[in-house]
C-alpha positions, -999 to 999 in steps of 0.1 A, spaced: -226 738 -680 -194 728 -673 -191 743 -639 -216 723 -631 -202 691 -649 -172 699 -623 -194 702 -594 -212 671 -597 -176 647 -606 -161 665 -573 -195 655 -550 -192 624 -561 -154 619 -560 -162 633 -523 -194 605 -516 -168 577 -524 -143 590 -501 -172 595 -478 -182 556 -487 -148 545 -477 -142 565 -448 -175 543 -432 -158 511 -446 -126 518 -427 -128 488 -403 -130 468 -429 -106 481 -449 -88 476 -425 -93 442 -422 -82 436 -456 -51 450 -452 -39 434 -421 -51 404 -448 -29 413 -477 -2 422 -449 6 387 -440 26 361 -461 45 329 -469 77 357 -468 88 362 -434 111 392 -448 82 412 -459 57 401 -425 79 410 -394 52 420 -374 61 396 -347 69 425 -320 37 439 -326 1 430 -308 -26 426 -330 -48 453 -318 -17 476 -320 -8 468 -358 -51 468 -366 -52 507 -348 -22 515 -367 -38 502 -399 -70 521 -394 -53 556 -386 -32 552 -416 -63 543 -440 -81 573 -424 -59 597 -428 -51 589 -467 -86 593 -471 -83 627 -453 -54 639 -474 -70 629 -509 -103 647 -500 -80 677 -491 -69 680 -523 -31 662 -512 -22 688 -482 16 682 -470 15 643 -470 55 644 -469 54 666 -435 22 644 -419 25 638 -380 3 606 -390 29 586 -407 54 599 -387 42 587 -358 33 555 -374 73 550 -383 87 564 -348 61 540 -329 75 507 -354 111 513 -356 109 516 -314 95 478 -319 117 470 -340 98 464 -375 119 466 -407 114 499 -425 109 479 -458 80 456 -441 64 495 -434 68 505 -470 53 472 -486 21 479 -455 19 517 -470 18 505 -507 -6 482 -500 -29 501 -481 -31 525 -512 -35 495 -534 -65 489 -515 -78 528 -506 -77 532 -546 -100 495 -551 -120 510 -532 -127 542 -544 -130 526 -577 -156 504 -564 -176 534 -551 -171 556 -577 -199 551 -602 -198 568 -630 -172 595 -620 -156 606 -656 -126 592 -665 -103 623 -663 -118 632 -626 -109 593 -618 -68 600 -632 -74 629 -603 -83 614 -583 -57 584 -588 -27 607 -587 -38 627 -559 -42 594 -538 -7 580 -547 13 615 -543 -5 611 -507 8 572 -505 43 588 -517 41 617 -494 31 598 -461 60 574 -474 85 599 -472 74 609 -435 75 572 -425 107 567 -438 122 601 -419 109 598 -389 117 562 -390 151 569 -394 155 595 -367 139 572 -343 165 548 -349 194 576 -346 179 582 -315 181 545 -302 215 536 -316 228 565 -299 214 555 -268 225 522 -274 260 537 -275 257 558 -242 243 530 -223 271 505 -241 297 530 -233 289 534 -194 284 497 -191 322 494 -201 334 524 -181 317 502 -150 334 473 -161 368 491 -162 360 508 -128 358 473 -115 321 468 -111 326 434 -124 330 422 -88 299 423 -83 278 393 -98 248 406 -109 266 433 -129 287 410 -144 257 392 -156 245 424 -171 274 431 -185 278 398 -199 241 397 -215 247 430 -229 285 427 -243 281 392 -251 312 381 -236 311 355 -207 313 360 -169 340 340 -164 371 320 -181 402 334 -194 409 374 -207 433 397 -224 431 430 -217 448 455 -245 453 492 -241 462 510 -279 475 543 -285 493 561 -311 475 579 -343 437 589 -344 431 555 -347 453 531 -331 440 500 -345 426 492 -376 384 494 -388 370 460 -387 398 451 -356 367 432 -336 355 413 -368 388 404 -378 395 390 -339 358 371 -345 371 357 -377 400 340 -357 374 327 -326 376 358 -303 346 378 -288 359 412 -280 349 447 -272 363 477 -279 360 515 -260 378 542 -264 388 556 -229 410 586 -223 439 587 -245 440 556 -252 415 525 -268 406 492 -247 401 460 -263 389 435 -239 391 396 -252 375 371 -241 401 339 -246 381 309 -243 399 277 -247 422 301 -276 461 303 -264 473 342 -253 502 340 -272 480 337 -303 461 368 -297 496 386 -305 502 371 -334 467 380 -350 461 417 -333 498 427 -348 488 432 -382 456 452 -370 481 476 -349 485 509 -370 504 525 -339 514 507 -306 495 481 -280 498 461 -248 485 433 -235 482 424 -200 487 392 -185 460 361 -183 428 378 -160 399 355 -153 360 373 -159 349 399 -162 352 408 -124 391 414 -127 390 432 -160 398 466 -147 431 448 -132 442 437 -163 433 473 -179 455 484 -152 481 465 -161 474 465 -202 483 504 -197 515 501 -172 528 484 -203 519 505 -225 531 532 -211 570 517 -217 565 518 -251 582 550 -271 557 572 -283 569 568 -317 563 536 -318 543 518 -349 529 488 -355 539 474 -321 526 446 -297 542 439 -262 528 418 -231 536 425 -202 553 394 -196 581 413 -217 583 443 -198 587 442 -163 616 457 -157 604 489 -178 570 484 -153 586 482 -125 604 519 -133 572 537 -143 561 519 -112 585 538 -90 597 569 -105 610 584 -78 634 558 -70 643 554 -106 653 595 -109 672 587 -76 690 554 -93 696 572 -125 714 605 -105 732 584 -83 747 556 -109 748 578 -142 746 615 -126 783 622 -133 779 607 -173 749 627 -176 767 658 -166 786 658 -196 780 678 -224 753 662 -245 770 647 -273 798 634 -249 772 619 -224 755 603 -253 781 585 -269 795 573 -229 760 563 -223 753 540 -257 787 524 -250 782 513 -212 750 501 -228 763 480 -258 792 469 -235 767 453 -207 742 440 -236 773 421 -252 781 403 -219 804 427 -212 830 421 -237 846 449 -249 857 430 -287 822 421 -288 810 458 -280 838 469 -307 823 452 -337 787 468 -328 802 504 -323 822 501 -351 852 514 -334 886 498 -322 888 471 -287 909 500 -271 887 527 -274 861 510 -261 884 498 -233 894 542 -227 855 551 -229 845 524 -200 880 539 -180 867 569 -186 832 558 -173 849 542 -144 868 575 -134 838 597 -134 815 570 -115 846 569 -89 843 530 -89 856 497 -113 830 487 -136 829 447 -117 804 427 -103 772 410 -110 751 437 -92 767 462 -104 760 453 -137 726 448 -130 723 482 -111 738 502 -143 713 484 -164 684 494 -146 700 528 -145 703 526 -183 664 515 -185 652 542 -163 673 567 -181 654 558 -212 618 551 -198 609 580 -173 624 607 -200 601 588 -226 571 588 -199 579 625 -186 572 663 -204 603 666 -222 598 706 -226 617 699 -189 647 679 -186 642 652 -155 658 660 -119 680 638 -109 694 638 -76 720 623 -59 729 605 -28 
């Protein structure tokens, strides 16, 4: 007897899905209905044609009804729902709008198996209940993976595409106009008007999380890329003055930056990279914390610019000092150094080394001897300070696992 009390509660738990699988179109109906609200947040359907979101509605409804006449079946593996989710989060519809449209679509599957149910006994209706909601839960939990990955999938080509668009730009496809106008749709940083280039380095992370907010917070549209060994930060000025930008990017440096000098658009930025990283590259490697312009370094740029001839000034203006032993050449070296930064007084050069007038007096005769000339005249001076520079900037730029060749003329 009570086999056959089961039999008949499951054929007619099995004529109401059957009822509601005829109703689906207007089931469907209903919940494109209940789908749509005074909340905008919970209705962001907007990228979505109608037809689209009524098909999607119908094959959702079907295929709960499917489930809960199987018994349950793998509703958290279903290709169903996830193809509902991949298809929506490639239009862009909030994953929480997709939850509420599942929810309610089970809301209004279980009305209406209640509706067609009859006299189905109450414990066979609880079965039915729970079965139909671990589907609603299941298919949930496919929506919201698949969902997911499909986003994944689109940030990260978001991030290719974002990062060859940059790599153009810094290859100097900017000159022409209608990629600058990509480039400027895409990066959100104008074609043209004023720029700063900056070239980072130093650390894993040269600059500091939150550096582009930050610069936002303070009126400047920037992008950031990490290229080679170093990271580029290109910012865009507009109507904001350069020296400014050095003031608020200093505190974001965690190890060293450059900034080139004033570019205009977008078509000269790989210049100004150019230029960012000439000055970077005079910068000590141990540097921390550290932001130069160009403006500041030319001298230094115009060594790494010509190494060659700044091996063949160092050999032929300090070559006899440097052949010294180490600690010798060293302290000649710092000397000649403090003595030209001190306008060339030696009482003034005294009180920075610490050390008696006359023995800075001996240590310059001494430097005079082995360079086989007086230590006078303006271009001489200026010659042994660029020889001092050099010294200091092409060993800091070279390998130093191999000491620097300097010849001599």
């Amino acid at each position: 007897m009570a086999d056959s009390d089961h039999s008949g509660s499951a054929t007619s738990s099995a004529k109401s899905v059957a009822l509601c699988h005829g109703d689906i179109p207007v089931l469907a109906d209903e919940l494109i209905a209940a789908i749509f609200t005074d909340n905008p947040e919970w209705t962001d359907y907007s990228a979505v044609a109608r037809a689209d979101l009524r098909d999607g509605c119908r094959q959702f409804l079907t295929r709960v009804l499917d489930l809960v006449e199987a018994g349950g079946g793998d509703a958290e593996c279903d290709d169903v729902a996830a193809a509902i989710g991949a298809h929506r989060a490639v239009q862009g519809v909030p994953l929480e709008a997709m939850l509420r449209t599942f929810r309610l679509g089970g809301r209004i599957i279980w009305e209406a198996l209640l509706d067609r149910a009859g006299a189905l006994p109450a414990a066979d209706l609880r079965e039915m209940g729970t079965t139909m909601w671990a589907v609603i839960d299941g298919m949930s939990s496919s929506l919201v993976t698949s969902y997911r990955g499909a986003e994944l999938d689109r940030v990260r080509r978001d991030e290719r595409r974002r990062h060859a668009l940059i790599e153009d730009v810094l290859a100097g496809r900017g000159r022409d106009a209608r990629f600058a106008q990509r480039a400027s749709r895409e990066l959100n940083i104008p074609v043209t008007g004023d720029y700063l280039v900056v070239a980072a380095r130093g650390d894993v992370h040269p600059l500091r999380l939150g550096t582009e907010t930050a610069l936002a917070a303070h009126g400047y549209r920037s992008v950031w890329h990490d290229h080679g060994d170093h990271t580029v930060g290109i910012v865009a000025l507009e109507q904001l003055a350069p020296e400014h930008l050095s003031t608020v990017l200093t505190p974001l440096v965690r190890g060293r930056a450059a900034l080139s000098p004033t570019i205009t658009g977008i078509a000269d930025i790989d210049t100004g990279h150019t230029l960012a990283t000439l000055a970077l590259d005079t910068l000590a490697d141990d540097a921390r914390g550290v932001v130069v312009s160009l403006h500041d370094r030319y001298p230094e740029a115009l060594i790494l610019r010509s190494p060659d001839l700044a091996q063949l000034l160092v050999g032929r203006l300090l070559g006899p000092v440097l052949d010294l032993p180490a600690k010798d050449a060293d302290l000649m070296l710092t000397t000649l150094r403090v003595w030209l930064a001190e306008g060339c007084s030696a009482a003034h050069a005294a009180s920075v080394l610490h050390c008696h007038r006359n023995t800075v007096l001996n240590r310059l005769q001494r430097i005079a001897t082995l360079l086989g000339r007086p230590l006078d005249g303006q271009r001489f001076h200026l010659e042994l300070s660029l020889a001092l520079l050099a010294h200091t900037v092409v060993d800091s730029a070279t390998d130093r696992t191999e000491a620097p060749a300097y010849g001599r003329t």
